[in-house]
C-alpha positions in Angstrom: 0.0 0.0 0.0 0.9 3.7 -0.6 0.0 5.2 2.7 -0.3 9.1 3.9 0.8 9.8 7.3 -0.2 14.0 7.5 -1.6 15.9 11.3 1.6 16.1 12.7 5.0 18.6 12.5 7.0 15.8 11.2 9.4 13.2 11.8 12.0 12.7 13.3 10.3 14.1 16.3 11.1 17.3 18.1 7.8 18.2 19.3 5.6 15.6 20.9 3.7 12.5 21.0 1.8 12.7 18.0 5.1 13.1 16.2 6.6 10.1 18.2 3.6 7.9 17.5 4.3 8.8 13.7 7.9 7.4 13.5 7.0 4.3 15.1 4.2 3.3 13.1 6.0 4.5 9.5 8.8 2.4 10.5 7.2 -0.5 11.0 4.8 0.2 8.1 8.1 0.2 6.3 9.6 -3.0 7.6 6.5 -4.4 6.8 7.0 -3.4 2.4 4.7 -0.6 2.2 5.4 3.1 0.7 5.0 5.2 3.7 5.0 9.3 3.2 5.2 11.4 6.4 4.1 14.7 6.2 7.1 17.1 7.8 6.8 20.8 8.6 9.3 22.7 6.8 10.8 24.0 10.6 11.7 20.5 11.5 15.2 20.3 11.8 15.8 17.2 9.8 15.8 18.5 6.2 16.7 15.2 3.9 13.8 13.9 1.7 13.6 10.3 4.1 14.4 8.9 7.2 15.4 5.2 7.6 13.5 4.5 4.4 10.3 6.5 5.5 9.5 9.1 2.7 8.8 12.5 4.0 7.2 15.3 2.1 8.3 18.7 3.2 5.7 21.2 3.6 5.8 25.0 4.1 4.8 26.1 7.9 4.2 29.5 8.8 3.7 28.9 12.6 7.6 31.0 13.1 5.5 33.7 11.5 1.9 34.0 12.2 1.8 31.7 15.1 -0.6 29.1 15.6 -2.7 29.9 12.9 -0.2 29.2 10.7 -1.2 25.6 11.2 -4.1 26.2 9.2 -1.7 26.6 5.8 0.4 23.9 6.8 -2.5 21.4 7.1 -3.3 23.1 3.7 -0.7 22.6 2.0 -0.5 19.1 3.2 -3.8 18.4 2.0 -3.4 19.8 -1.6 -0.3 18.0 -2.0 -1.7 14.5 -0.6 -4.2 15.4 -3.8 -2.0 14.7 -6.0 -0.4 11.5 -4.6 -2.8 8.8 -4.9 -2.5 7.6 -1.5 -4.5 3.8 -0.9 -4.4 5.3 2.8 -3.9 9.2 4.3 -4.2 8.5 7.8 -5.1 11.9 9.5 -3.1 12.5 13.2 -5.9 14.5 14.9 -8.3 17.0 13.3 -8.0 20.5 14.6 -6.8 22.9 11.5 -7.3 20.1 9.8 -10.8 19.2 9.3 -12.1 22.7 8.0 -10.3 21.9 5.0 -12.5 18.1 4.7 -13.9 19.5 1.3 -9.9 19.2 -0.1 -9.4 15.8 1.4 -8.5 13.6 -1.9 -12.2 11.4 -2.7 -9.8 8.7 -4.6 -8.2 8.0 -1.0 -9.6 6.5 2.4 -9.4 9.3 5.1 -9.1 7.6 8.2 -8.7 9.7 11.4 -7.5 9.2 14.8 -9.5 11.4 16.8 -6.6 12.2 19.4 -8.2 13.3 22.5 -10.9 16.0 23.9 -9.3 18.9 22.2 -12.2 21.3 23.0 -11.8 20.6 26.1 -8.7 21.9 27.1 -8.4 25.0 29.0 -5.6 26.6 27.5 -7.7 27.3 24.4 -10.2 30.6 24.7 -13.7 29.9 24.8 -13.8 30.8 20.9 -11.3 28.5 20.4 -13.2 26.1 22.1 -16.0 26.6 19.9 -14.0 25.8 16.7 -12.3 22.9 17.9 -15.6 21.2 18.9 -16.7 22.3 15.4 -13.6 20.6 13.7 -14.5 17.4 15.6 -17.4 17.4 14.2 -16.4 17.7 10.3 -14.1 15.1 11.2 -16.2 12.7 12.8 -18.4 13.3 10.1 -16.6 13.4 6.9 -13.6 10.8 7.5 -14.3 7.4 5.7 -13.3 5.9 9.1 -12.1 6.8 12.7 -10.0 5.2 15.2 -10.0 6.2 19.0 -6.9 5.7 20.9 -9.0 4.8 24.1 -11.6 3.1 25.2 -13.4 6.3 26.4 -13.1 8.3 23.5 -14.8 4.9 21.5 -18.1 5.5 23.9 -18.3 9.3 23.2 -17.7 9.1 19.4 -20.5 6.7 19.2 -22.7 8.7 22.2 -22.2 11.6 20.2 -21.6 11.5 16.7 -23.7 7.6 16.3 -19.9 6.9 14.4 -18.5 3.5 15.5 -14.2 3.7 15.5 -11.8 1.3 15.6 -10.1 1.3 19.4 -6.3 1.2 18.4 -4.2 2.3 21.5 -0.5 3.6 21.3 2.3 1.5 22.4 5.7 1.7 24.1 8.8 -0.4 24.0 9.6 -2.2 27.4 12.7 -0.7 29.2 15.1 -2.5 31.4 18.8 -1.9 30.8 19.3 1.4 32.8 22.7 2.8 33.0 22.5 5.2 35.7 25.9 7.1 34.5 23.5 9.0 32.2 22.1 10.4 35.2 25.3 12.3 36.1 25.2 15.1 33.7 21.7 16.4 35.1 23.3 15.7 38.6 21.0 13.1 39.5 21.0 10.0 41.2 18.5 7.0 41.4 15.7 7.2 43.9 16.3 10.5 44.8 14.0 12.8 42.5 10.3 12.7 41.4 9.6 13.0 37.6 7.1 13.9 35.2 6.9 14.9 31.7 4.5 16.6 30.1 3.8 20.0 28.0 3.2 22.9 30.6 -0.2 23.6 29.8 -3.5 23.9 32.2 -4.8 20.6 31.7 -1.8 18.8 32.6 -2.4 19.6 36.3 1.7 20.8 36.5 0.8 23.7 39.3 -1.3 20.6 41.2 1.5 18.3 41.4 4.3 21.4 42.5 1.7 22.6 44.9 1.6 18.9 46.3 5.6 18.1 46.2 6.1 21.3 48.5 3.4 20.8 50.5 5.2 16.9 51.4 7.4 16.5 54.3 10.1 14.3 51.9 13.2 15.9 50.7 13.2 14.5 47.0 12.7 17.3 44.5 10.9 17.2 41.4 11.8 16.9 37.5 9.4 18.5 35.0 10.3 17.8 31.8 8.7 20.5 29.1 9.3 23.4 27.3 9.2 25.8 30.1 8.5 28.5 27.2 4.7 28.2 27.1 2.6 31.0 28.8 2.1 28.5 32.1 5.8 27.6 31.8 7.0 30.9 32.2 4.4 31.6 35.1 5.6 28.0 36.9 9.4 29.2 36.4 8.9 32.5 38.2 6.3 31.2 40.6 8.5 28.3 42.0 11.7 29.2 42.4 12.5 26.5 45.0 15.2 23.8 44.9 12.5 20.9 45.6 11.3 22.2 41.9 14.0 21.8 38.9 12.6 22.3 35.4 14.9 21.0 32.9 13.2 21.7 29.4 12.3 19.7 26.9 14.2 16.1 26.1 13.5 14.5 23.2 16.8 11.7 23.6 14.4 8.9 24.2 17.5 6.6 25.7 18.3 9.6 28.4 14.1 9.9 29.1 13.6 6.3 29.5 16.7 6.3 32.0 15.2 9.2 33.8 11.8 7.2 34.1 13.6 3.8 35.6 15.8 5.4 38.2 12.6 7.8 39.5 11.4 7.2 43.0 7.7 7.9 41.8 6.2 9.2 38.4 3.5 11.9 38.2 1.1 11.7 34.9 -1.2 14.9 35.7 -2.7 14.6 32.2 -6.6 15.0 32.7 -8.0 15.3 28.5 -7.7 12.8 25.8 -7.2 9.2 25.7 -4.2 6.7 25.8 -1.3 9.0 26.2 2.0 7.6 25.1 4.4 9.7 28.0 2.1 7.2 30.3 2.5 4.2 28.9 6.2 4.7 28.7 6.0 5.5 32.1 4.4 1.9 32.6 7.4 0.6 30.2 9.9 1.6 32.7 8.3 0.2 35.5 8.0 3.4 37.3 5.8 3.5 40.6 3.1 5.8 39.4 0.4 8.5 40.6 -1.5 9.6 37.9 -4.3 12.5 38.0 -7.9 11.0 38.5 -10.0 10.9 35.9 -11.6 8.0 33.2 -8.9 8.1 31.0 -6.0 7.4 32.7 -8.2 5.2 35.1 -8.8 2.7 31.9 -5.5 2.3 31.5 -4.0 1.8 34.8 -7.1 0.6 36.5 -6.2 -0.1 40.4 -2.1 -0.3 39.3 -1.4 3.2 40.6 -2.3 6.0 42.9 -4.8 8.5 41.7 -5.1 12.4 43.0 -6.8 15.2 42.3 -5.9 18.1 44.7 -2.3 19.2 45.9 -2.9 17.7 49.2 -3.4 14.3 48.0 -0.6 14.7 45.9 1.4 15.2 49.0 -0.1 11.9 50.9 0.5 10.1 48.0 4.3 11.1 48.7 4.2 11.0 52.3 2.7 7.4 52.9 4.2 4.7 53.8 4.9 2.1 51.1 4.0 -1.7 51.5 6.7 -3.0 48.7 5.5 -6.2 48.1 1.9 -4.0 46.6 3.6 -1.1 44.9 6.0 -4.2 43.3 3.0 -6.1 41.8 1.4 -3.1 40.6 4.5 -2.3 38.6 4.4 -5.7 37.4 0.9 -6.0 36.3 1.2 -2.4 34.4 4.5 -4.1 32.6 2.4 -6.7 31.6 -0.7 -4.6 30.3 2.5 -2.7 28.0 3.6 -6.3 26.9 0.3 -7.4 26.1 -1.9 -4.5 24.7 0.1 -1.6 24.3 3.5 -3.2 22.2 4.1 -1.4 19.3 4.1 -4.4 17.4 0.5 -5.3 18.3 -0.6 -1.9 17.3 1.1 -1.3 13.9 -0.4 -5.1 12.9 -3.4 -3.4 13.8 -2.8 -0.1 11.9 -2.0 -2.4 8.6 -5.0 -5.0 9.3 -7.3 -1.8 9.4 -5.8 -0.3 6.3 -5.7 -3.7 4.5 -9.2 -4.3 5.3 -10.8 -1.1 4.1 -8.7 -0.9 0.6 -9.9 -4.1 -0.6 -13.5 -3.6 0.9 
């Protein structure tokens, strides 16, 4: 098959999840004999015409210009040229900008979206914002030959709302258990002695809970928050909490050094409280971190009873300050290890990306 890959900034990644998810699944895509054609913003870094045999088209982004509505002409632009392509496949990462433009979406193709999360629902957006984006998922729920959700959840509202059955495909993440500690040394940290969690800064992700909740505890670990501190809540955070239990370090997108900083933490925070599977979690799980993640449906379907769940600052800091039955906190990092071997491998999910594709080309 000749597949589209388009919604995202590119490969290789230097943004985010969406961008990680797409490397994985054109690689194995790849490995697997098909003609796979990643759709790359013109400010990614990586300016050759492929990457480990993944085709990538380079399209013009004028997000360094006009900001984030220059998404709108790079989904655009991505569009017109997937026109000309005669793609069997262009899977869509998300809708947002995207879906406004459903009219240009090639009819000689199969559109298949992955609705992503709740976008509308996050708070960082203004209230017109919100507006649109629950408009967008709407032309894309509507007008996409097929849809997958990436969680369980997000399967019952597409179907509650739209009456659109989707095809539940989670994301995966490789299991992790060679640490070597020595990369630690550069960041001047040592095993066990530091909390971690990565995530964009940005409202929904609950960062300002989980500070709030380290320096309320009476333990002297410190905290890790890996993210571009230069969003709007980043900066705030940075001149807020200037307090050594609170280190921001940035953004890290060496996936060796992250997965290293996962093993050796003493516990993992995943504040994330909108959209579905999220892959930062489930490599969390891959690492066999000890985990508290923020309470809600979505991450409750993934880690089910494998994992302390908060939702104020105060239970964050009872959630550090208890005291720890091993042999418990030891089998519920074993049974989310096994959840990541069985259902969230990235094997298992890109058969299930080519099954999919497979299925509705020859339908």
């Amino acid at each position: 098959m000749k597949i589209g890959i388009l919604g995202t900034r590119g490969i290789p990644n230097s943004y985010g999840g969406f961008e990680q998810f797409a490397e994985h699944l054109a690689l194995g895509l790849v490995q697997r004999g098909h003609h796979v054609f990643v759709y790359t913003s013109n400010l990614n870094p990586y300016k050759e015409k492929q990457w480990r045999g993944v085709n990538l088209i380079h399209c013009r982004n004028w997000e360094d210009k006009v900001g984030s509505a220059g998404q709108f002409i790079y989904d655009l632009n991505c569009i017109n040229d997937a026109r000309r392509q005669n793609f069997d496949v262009l899977l869509h990462l998300g809708y947002t900008s995207d879906s406004i433009w459903y009219s240009r979406w090639p009819r000689d193709t199969i559109n298949i979206v992955n609705m992503d999360g709740l976008e509308w629902k996050r708070t960082k957006y203004s209230k017109p914002s919100q507006l649109f984006l629950r408009k967008a998922e709407k032309l894309a729920a509507m007008h996409a030959n097929h849809l997958i959700s990436d969680s369980i959840e997000i399967k019952k509202y597409l179907l509650n709302q739209y009456h659109r059955d989707s095809t539940y495909i989670p994301y995966g993440a490789d299991r992790f258990t060679e640490g070597n500690a020595s990369l630690l040394h550069n960041l001047n940290l040592r095993p066990s002695e530091y909390y971690l969690m990565v995530a964009r800064l940005e409202p929904e992700n609950n960062v300002e809970m989980v500070i709030e909740g380290v320096l309320r505890s009476t333990r002297e670990e410190f905290l890790i928050i890996i993210g571009n501190a230069t969003t709007t809540l980043g900066k705030k955070l940075g001149r807020k909490y200037l307090d050594k239990k609170i280190r921001f370090v940035g953004a890290v997108y060496d996936q060796v050094l992250l997965n290293n900083m996962r093993f050796y933490s003493k516990l993992y925070f995943h504040g994330h409280s909108v959209g579905g599977t999220n892959p930062s979690l489930l490599e969390a799980m891959a690492c066999g971190c000890r985990i508290a993640a923020h309470d809600n449906v979505f991450n409750r379907a993934i880690l089910e009873n494998d994992a302390d769940y908060f939702s104020t600052p105060d239970q964050v800091a009872q959630i550090i300050d208890q005291s720890l039955d091993n042999d418990a906190t030891e089998k519920r990092r074993v049974k989310n290890i096994q959840k990541i071997q069985s259902g969230y491998n990235w094997a298992s999910v890109i058969d299930q990306y080519e099954k999919l594709m497979s299925e509705l080309v020859t339908s």
